[in-house]
PQR file of N, CA, C, O and H, with PARSE charges and radii, in Angstrom:
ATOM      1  N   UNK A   1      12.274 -14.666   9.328 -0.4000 1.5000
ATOM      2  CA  UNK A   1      11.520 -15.432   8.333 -0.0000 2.0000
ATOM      3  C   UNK A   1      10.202 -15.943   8.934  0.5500 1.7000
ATOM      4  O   UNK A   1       9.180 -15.723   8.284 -0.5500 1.4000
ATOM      5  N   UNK A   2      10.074 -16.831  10.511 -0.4000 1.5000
ATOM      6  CA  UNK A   2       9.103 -16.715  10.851 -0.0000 2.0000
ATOM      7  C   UNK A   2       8.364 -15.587  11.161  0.5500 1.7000
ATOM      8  O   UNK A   2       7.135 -15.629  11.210 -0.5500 1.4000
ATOM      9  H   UNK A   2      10.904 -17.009  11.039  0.4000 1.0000
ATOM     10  N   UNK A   3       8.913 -14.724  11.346 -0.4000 1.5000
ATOM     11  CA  UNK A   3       7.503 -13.488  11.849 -0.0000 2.0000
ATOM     12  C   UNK A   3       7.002 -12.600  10.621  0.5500 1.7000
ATOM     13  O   UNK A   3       6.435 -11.516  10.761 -0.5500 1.4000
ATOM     14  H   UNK A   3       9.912 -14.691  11.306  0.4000 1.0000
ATOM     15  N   UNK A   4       7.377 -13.390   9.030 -0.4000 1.5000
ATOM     16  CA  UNK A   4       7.103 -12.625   8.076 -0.0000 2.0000
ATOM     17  C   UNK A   4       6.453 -13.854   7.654  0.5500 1.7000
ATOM     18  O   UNK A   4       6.361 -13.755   6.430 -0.5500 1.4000
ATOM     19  H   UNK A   4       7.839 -14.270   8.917  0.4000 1.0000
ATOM     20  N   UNK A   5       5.943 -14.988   8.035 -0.4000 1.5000
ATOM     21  CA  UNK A   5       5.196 -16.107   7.449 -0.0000 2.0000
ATOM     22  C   UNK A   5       4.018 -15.952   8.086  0.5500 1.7000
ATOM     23  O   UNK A   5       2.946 -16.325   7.611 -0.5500 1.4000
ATOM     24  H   UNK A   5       6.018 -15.069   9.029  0.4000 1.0000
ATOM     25  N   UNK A   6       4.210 -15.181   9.616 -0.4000 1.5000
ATOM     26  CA  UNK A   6       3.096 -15.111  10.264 -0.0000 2.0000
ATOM     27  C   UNK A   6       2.216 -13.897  10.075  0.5500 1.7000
ATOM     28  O   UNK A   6       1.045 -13.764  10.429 -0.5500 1.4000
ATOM     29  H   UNK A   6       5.082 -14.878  10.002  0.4000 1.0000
ATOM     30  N   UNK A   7       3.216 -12.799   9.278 -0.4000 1.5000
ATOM     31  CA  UNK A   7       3.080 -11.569   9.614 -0.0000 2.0000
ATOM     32  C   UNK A   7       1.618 -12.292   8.090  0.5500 1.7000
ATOM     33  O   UNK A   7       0.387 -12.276   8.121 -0.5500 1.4000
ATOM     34  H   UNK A   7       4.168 -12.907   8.991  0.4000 1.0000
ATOM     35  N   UNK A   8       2.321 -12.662   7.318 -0.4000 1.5000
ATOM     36  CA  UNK A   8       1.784 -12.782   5.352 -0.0000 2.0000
ATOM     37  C   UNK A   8      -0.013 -13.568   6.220  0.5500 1.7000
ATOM     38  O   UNK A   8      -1.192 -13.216   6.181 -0.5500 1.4000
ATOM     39  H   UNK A   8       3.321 -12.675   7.293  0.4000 1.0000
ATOM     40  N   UNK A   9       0.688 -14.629   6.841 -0.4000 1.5000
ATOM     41  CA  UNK A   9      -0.627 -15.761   7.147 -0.0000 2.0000
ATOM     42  C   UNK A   9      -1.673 -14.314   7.990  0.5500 1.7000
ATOM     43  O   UNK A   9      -2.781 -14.336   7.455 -0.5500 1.4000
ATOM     44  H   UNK A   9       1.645 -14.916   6.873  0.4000 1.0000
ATOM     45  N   UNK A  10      -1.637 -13.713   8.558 -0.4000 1.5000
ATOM     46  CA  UNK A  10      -2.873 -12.326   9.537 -0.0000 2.0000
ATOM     47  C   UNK A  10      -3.194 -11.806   8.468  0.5500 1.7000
ATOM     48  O   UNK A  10      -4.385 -11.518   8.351 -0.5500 1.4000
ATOM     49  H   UNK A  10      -0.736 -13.695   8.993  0.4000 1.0000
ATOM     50  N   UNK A  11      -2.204 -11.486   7.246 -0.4000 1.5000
ATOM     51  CA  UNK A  11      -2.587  -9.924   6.255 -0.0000 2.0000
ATOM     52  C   UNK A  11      -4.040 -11.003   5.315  0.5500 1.7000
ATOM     53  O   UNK A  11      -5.166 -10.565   5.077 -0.5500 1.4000
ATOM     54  H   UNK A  11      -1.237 -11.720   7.340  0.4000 1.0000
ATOM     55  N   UNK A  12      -3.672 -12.024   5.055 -0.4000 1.5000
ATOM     56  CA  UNK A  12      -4.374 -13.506   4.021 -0.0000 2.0000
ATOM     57  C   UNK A  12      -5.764 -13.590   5.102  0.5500 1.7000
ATOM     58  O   UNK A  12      -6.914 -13.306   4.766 -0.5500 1.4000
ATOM     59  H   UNK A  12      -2.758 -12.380   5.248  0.4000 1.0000
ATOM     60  N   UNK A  13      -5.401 -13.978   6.247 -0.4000 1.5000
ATOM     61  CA  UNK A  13      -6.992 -14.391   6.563 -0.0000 2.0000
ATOM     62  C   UNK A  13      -7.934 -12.929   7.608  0.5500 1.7000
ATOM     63  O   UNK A  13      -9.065 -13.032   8.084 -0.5500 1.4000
ATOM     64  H   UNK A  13      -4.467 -14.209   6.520  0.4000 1.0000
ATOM     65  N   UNK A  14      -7.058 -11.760   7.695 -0.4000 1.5000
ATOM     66  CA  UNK A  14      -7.997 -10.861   8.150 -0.0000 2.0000
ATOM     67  C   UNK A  14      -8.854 -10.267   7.166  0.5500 1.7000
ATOM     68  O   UNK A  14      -9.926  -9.786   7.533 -0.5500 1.4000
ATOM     69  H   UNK A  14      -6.140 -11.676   7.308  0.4000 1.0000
ATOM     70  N   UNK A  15      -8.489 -10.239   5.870 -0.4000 1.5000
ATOM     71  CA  UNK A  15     -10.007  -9.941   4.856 -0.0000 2.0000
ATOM     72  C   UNK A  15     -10.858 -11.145   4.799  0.5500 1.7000
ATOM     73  O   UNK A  15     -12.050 -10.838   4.808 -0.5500 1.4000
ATOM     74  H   UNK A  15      -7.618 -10.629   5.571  0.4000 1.0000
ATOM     75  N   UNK A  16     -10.590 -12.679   4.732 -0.4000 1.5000
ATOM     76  CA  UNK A  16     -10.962 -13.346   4.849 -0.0000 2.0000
ATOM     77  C   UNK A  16     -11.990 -13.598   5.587  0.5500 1.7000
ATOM     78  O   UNK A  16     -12.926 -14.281   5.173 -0.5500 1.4000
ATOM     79  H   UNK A  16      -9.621 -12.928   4.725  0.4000 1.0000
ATOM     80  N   UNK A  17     -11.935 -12.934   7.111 -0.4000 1.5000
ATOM     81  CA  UNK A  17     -13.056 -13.174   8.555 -0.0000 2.0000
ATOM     82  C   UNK A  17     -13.884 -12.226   7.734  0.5500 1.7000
ATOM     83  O   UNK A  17     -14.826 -12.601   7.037 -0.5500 1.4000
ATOM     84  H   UNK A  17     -11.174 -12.379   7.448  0.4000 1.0000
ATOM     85  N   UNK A  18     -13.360 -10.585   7.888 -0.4000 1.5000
ATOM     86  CA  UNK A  18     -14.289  -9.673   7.727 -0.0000 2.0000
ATOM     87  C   UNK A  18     -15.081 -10.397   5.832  0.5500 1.7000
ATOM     88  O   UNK A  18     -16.295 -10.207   5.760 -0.5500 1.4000
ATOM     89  H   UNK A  18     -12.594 -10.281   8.455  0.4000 1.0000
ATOM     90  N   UNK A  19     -14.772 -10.740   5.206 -0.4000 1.5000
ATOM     91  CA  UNK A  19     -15.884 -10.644   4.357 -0.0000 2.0000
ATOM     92  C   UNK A  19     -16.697 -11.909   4.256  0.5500 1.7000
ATOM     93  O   UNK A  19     -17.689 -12.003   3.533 -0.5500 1.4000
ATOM     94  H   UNK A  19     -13.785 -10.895   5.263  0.4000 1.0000
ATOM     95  N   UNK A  20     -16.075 -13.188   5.262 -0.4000 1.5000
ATOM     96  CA  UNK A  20     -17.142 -14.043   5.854 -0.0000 2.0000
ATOM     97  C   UNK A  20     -18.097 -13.556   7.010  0.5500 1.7000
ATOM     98  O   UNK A  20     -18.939 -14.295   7.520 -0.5500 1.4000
ATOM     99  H   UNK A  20     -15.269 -13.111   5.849  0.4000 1.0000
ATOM    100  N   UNK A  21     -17.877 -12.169   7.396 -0.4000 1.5000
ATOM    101  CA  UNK A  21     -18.627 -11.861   8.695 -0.0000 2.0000
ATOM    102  C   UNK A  21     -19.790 -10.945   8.033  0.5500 1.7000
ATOM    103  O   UNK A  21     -20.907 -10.914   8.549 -0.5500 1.4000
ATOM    104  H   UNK A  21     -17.193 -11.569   6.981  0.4000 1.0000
ATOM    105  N   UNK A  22     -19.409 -10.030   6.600 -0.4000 1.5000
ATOM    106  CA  UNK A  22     -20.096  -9.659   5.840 -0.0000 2.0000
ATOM    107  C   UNK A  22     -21.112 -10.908   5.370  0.5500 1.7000
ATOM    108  O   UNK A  22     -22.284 -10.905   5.744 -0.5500 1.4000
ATOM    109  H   UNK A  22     -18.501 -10.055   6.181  0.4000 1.0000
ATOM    110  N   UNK A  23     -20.782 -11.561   4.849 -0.4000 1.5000
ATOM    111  CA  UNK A  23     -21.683 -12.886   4.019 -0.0000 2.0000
ATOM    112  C   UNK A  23     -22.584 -13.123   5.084  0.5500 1.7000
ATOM    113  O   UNK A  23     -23.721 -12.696   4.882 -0.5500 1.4000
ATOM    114  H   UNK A  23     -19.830 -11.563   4.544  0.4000 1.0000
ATOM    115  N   UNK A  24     -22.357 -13.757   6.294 -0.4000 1.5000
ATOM    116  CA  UNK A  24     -23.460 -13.989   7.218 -0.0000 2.0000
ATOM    117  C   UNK A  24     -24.440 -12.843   7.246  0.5500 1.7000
ATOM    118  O   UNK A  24     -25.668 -12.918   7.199 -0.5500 1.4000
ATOM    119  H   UNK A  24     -21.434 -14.104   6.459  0.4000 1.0000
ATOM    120  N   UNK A  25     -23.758 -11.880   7.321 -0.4000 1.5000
ATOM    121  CA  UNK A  25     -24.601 -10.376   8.180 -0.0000 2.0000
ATOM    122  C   UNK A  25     -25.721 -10.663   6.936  0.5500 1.7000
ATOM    123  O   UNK A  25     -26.904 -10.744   7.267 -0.5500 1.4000
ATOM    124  H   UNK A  25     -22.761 -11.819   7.359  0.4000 1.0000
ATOM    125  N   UNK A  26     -25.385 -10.805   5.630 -0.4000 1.5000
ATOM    126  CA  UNK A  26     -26.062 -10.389   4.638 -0.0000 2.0000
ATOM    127  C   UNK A  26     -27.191 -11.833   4.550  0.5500 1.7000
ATOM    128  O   UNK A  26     -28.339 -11.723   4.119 -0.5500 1.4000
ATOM    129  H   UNK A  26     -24.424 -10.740   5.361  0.4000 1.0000
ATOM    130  N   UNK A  27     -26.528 -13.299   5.100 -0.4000 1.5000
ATOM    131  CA  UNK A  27     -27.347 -14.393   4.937 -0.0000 2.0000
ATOM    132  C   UNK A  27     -28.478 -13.867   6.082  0.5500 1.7000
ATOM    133  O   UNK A  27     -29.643 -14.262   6.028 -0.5500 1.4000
ATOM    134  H   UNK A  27     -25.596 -13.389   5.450  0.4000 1.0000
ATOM    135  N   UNK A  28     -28.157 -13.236   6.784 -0.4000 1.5000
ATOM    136  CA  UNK A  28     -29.235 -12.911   8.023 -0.0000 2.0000
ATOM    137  C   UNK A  28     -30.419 -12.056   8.148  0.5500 1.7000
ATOM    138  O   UNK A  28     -31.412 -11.960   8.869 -0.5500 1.4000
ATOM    139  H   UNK A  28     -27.211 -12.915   6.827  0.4000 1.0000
ATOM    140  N   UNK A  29     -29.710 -11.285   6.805 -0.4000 1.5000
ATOM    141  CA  UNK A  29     -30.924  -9.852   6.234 -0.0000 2.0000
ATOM    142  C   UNK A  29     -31.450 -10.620   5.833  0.5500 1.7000
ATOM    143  O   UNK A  29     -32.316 -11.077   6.578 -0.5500 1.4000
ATOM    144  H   UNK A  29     -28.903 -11.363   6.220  0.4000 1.0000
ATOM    145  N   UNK A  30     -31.297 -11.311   4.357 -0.4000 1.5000
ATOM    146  CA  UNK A  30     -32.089 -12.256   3.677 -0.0000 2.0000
ATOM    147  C   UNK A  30     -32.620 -13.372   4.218  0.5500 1.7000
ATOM    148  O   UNK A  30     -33.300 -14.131   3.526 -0.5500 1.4000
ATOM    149  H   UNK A  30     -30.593 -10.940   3.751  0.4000 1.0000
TER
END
């Protein structure tokens, strides 16, 4: 049960980084 709370919490915030790492890239063009 824990390593499927942890597994859910990586799958939730690894799109999370990458499309805050997108947003910057793009605050930086502009």
């Amino acid at each position: 049960m824990n390593l499927s709370m942890r597994d859910a919490q990586f799958l939730v915030l690894q799109p999370s980084m990458h499309s805050f790492f997108f947003f910057s890239k793009w605050l930086i063009k502009v």
